[in-house]
N, C-alpha and C positions, 0 to 999 in steps of 0.2 A: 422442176418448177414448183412443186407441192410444196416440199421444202423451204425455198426461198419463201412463197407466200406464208407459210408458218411462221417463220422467224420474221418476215416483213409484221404480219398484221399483230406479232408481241411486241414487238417495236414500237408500234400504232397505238396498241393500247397504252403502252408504259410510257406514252409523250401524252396524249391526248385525254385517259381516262386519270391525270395528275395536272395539278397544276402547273407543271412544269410548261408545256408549250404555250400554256394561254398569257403567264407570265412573261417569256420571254418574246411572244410576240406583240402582247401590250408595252412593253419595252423598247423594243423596237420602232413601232409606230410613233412611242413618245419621243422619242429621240428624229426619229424623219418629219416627226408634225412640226417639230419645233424648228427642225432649217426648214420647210415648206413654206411655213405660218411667215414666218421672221422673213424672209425672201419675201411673201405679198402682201405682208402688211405694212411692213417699214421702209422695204426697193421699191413697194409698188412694182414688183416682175413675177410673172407669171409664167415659172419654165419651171420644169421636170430637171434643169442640169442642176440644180445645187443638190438635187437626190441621189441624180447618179454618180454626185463628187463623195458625197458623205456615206453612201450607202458600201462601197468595198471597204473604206475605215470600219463602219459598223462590223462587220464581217467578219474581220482579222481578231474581236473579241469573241463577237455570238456564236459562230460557228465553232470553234475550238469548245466552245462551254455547250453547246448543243450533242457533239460527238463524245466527249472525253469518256463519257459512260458508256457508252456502247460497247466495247470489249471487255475495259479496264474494271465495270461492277460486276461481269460474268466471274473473273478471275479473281475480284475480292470476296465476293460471294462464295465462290468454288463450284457455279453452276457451269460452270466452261467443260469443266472436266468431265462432269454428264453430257454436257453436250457433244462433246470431242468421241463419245464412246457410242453417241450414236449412228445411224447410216447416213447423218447430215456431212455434209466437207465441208471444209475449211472455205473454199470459195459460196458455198450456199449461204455460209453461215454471215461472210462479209457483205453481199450483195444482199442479204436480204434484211441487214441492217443500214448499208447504202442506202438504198431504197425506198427505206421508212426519214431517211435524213434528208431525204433528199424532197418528201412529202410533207417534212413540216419546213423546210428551206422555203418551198413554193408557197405555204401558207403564208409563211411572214412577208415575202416579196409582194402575192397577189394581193393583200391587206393594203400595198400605198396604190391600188388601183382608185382609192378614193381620191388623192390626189389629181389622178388626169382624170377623172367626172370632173370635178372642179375645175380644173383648167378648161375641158371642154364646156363646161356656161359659161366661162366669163371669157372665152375669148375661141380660137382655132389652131391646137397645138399640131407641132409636124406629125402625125399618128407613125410614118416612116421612121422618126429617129426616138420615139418613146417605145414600138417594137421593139427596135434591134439596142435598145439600151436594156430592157428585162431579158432578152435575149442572153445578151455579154452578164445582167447579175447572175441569172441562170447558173450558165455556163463557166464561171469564177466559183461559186457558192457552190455547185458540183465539185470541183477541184480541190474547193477548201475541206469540204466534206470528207473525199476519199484520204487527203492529208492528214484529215483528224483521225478518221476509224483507224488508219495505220499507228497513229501516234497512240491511241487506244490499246493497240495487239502487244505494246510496249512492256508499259504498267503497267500492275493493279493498282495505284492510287490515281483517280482521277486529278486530283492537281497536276501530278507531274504529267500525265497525259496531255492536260492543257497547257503548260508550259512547253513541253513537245513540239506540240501544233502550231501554237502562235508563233515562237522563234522561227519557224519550216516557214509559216504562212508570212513572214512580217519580211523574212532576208527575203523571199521570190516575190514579196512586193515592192523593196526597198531596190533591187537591183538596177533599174533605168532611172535611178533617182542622182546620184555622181558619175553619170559619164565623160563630165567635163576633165575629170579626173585621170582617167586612165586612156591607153591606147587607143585610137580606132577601131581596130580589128580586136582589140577586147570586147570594146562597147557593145560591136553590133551584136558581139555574141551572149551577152548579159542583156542587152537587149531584147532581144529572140527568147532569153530562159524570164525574160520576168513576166510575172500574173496579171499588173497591174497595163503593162504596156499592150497587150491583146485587147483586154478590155478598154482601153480608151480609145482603139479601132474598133470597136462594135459599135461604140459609145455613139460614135459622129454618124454612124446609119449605116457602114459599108460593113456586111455581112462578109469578110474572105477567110475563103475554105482555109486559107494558112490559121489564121485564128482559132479555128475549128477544130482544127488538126490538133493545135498546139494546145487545147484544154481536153481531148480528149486523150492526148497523149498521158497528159499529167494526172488524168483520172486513171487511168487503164494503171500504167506505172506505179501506184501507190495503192492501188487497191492490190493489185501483184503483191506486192511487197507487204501488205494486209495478209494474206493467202500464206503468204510462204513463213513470218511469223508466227503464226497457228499454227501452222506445218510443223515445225523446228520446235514448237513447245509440246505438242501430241505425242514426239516419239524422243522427247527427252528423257 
């Protein structure tokens, strides 16, 4: 665990004592202020859903650009290969930059908490379905995360890292988007693999363990696959 916290709190510093996270979460927020704003001042509607419509789009960019450094500047740098020569493992090394991604993810999320104060003066939001909607960004924005660090273990160039990521992250969103198209028995099955269709069952307030399963599966699986890329380049 010493370990993991090492690598977590360099992580920490190198988002937080740079302008990198304050940017990207004043980013973020301008982009949610402006469907928020635009929703109550021009619909006159006061609801958290045009956040939780726009907010997995937001994702499928910030997140890829939030990660892509995380492996892929160790390896341009050539800090990898000290690292790799220490008693750290490959799995400490992934988790404990998880970890820190996953602590500025929650910053940028908990920042549209201003939102529902807001909604909470001016009117009586479901508190049930604005849960279990940060809940479901949460738990997408984990997944997208592990998808990125692995897309990271890739390249040394951050771009193509980021390019990586967002292709991975855009087809497992795009999947339950033409089912009209294919077979049944395809559908339900591209249905069951896509990111986007999980979270629009969180979305509506119904917390099921299937949904749970299926983001934690996609987190475990590519952080795996994180682990074993490090692995495969240490004793190349």
């Amino acid at each position: 665990m010493s370990n993991i916290s090492a690598i977590y709190k360099k992580e920490i510093r190198a988002y937080f004592y740079s302008p990198v996270a304050y940017i990207l979460i004043a980013l973020f927020l301008l982009i949610t202020g402006w469907f928020f704003g635009t929703n109550l001042f021009l619909v006159n509607e006061a609801t958290m859903r045009n956040i939780f419509s726009v907010v997995p789009l937001i994702f499928i960019f910030f997140i890829p650009a939030v990660t892509m450094r995380t492996i892929a500047e160790e390896k341009r740098s050539g800090t990898i290969e000290l690292l790799c020569t220490t008693p750290v493992t490959e799995t400490q090394i992934v988790l404990g930059k998880f970890f820190a991604a996953i602590v500025l993810l929650c910053a940028a999320i908990l920042s549209t908490l201003v939102y529902v104060i807001t909604l909470a003066i001016l009117g009586s939001p479901d508190g049930g379905i604005i849960l279990a909607g940060y809940i479901g960004l949460i738990l997408m924005g984990a997944a997208y995360s592990a998808i990125g660090i692995f897309s990271s273990t890739i390249s040394q160039n951050q771009i193509v890292a980021f390019i990586i990521s967002f292709f991975i992250i855009i087809i497992l969103f795009l999947l339950d988007k033409f089912l009209y198209f294919i077979p049944i028995w395809l559908g339900s099955i591209l249905q069951y693999i896509s990111i986007d269709f999980h979270f629009q069952n969180i979305a509506k307030g119904v917390i099921d363990s299937r949904d749970i399963i299926y983001y934690l599966s996609v987190i475990f699986i590519f952080l795996f696959f994180a682990c074993k890329s490090l692995y495969k380049r240490k004793y190349r």
